[in-house]
C-alpha positions as CSV (number, residue, x, y, z in Angstrom):
1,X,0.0,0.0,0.0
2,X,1.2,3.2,-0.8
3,X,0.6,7.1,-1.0
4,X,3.4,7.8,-2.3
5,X,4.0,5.8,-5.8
6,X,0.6,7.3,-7.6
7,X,0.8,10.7,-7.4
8,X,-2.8,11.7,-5.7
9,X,-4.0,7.9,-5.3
10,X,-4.0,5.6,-2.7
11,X,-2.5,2.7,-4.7
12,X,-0.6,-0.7,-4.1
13,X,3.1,-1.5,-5.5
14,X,3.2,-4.7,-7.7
15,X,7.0,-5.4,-8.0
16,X,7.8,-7.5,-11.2
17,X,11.5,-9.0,-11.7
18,X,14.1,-8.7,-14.3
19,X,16.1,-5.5,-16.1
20,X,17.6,-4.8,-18.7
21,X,20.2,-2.2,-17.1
22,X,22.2,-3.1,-13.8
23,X,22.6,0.6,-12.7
24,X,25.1,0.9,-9.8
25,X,22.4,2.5,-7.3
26,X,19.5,0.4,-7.8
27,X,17.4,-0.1,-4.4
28,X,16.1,-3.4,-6.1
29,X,19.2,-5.5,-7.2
30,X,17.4,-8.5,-6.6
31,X,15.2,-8.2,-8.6
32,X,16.8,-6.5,-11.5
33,X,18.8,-9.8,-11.7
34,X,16.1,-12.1,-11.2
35,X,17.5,-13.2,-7.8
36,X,14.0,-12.3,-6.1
37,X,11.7,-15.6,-5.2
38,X,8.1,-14.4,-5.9
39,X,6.0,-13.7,-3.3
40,X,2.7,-14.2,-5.2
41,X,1.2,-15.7,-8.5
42,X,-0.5,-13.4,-11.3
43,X,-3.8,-15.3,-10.1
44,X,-3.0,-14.4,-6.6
45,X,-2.3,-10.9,-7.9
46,X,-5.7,-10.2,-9.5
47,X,-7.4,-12.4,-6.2
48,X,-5.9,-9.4,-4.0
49,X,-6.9,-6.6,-6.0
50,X,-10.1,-7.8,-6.6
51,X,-11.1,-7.7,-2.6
52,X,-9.3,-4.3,-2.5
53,X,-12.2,-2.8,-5.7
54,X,-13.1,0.7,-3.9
55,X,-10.4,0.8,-1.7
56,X,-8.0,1.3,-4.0
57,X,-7.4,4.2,-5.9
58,X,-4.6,2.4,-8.4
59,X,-1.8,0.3,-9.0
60,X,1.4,1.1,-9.3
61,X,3.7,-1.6,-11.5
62,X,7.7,-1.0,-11.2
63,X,10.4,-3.4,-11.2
64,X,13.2,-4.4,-12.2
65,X,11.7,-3.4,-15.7
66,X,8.1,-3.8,-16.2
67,X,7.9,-3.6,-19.9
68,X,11.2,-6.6,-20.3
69,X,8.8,-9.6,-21.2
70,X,5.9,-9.0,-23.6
71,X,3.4,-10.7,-21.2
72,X,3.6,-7.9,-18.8
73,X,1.6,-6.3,-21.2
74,X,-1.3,-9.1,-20.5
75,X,-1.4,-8.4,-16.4
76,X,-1.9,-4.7,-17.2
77,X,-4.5,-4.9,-19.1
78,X,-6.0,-7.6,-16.4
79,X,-5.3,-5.1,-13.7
80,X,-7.3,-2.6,-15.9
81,X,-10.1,-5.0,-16.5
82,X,-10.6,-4.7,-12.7
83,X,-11.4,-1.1,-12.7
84,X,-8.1,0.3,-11.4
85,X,-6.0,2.7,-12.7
86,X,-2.7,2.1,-13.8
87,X,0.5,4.0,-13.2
88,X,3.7,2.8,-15.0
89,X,7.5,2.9,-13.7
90,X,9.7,2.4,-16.8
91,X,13.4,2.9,-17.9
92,X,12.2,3.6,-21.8
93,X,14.1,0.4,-23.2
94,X,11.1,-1.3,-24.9
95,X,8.8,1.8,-26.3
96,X,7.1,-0.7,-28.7
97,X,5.7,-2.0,-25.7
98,X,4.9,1.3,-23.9
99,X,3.1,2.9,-27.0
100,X,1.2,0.0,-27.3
101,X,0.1,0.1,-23.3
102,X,-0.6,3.5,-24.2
103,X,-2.5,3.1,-27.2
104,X,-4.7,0.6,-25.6
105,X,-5.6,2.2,-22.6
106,X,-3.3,0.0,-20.0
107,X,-1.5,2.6,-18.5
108,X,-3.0,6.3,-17.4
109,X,0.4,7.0,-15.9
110,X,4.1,7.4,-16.9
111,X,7.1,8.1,-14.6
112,X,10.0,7.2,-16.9
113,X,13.4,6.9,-15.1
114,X,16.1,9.3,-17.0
115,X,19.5,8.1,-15.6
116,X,21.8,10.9,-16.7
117,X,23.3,12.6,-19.8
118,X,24.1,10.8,-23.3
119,X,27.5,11.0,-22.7
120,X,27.6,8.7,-19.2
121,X,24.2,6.8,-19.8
122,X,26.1,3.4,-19.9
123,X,28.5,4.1,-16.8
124,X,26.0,5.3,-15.0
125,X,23.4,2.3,-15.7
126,X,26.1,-0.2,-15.2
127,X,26.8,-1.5,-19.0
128,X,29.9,-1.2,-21.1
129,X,27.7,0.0,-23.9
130,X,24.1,1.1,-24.7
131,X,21.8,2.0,-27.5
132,X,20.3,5.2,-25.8
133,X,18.0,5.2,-28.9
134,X,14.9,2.9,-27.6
135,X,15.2,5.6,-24.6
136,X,15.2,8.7,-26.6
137,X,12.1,7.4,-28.7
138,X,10.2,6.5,-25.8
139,X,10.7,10.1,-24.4
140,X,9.7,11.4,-27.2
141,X,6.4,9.5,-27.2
142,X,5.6,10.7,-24.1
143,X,6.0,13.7,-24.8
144,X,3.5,13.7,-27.3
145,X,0.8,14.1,-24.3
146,X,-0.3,10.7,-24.8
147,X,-1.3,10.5,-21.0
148,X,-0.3,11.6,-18.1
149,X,3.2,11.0,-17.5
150,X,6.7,12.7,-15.5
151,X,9.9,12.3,-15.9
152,X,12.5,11.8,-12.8
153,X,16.3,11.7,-12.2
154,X,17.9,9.4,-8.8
155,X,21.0,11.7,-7.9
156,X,23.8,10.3,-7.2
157,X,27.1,12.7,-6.1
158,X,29.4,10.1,-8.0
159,X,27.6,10.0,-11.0
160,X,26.1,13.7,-11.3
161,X,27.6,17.3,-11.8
162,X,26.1,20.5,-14.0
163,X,26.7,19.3,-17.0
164,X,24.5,16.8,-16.7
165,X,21.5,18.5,-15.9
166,X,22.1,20.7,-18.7
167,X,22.2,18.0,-21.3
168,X,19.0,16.4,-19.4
169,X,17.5,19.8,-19.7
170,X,18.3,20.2,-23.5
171,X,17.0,16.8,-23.7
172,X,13.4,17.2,-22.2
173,X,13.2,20.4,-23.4
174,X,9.3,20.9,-23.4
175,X,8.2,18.0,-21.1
176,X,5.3,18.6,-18.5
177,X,6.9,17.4,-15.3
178,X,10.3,16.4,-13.9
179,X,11.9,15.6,-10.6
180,X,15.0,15.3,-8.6
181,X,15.1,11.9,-6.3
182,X,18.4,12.1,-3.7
183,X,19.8,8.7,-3.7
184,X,19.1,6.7,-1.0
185,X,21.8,3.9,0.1
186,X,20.7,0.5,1.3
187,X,22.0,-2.9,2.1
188,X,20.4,-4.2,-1.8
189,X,22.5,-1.3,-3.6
190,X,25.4,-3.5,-5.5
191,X,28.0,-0.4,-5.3
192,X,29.5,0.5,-1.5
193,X,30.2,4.2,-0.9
194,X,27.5,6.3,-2.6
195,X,26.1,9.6,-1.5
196,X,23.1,11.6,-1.9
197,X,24.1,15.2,-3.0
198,X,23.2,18.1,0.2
199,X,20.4,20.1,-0.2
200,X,22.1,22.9,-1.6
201,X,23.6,21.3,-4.4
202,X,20.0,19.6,-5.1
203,X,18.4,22.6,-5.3
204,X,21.6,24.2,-7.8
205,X,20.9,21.2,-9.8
206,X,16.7,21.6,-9.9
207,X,17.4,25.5,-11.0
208,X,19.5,23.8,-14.2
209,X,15.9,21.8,-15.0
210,X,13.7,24.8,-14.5
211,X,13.4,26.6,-17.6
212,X,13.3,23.8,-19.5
213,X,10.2,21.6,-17.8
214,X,6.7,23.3,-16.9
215,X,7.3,21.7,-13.5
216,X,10.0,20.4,-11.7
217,X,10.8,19.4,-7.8
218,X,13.0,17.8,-5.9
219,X,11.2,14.3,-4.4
220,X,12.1,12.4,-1.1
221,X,14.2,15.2,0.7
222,X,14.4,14.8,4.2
């Protein structure tokens, strides 16, 4: 349960494994790598959210990578059957699939993670190398106005400086909504010694993004 994951909703968190990027700072390791034992069947899914109809507001479906395997499209539009909105946490790898849950009414909700400039996309996700063109197009679709949808950044002091900002901002130019989450370490994050920017440099950072979204904030300060 969460108030937190749909913005304005009181919605639940379905967690689905696998990724295709093994960024340094993920909070969900486990699952990114498929490590993760479920905790529930698709059936036993659907069994919960159909005692929760009128409780719920939506549901929120994040990962790992939602979108990796092409049946994911099949529970969302289960989940919708139900009546529930659905929000959508994505990394933009697979935009056939997310203009298709688009297109079809799946998803009413967007937050599409945007790791960090062209230039250090694949250092900072983890991989040697990396296409950043499935990404590009499927920020580009959303920005079409499609549906609802926002666009958000997990800062990382290691990984972060100005100039990355201002090639996000160039990037996004024009997009509704965009947001500044301070990194958080954990025990599940696979890289030791990472830090969360200080307020001040947060807010420098947010300043870069300004002019170029319609809104923009920073998310999760203390």
């Amino acid at each position: 349960m969460t108030l937190l994951d749909y913005p304005g909703r009181v919605a639940c968190t379905v967690f689905l494994g696998g990724c295709d990027m093994r960024c340094p700072f993920c909070h969900n390791s486990e699952l990114a790598e498929g490590k993760a034992e479920p905790v529930m069947t698709e059936e036993e899914l659907l069994g919960f959210l159909r005692k929760r109809q009128g409780l719920l507001d939506g549901v929120a479906v994040t990962g790992g990578e939602p979108l990796l395997r092409e049946e994911s499209l099949e529970l969302l539009r289960r989940i919708r059957e139900l009546g529930f909105p659905v929000k959508l946490d994505t990394n933009g790898t697979h935009p056939d699939r997310l203009r298709r849950a688009a297109e079809e009414g799946l998803i009413q909700y967007c937050a599409m993670d945007l790791k960090n400039s062209p230039e250090r996309y694949a250092r900072t996700i983890g991989l040697k190398q990396f296409d950043l063109g499935p990404v590009r197009e499927s920020a580009a679709f959303l920005m079409k106005g499609t549906m609802e949808y926002e666009f958000r950044t997990t800062v990382v002091r290691e990984f972060h400086d100005d100039s990355s900002f201002r090639a996000m901002g160039e990037w996004i130019h024009g997009a509704d909504r965009y947001f500044l989450q301070p990194f958080v370490d954990r025990d599940t994050v696979p890289m030791r010694g990472l830090s969360a920017p200080d307020g001040e440099q947060l807010k420098a950072w947010l300043e870069i993004m300004r002019p170029h979204v319609r809104e923009a904030a920073i998310r999760g300060e203390d």
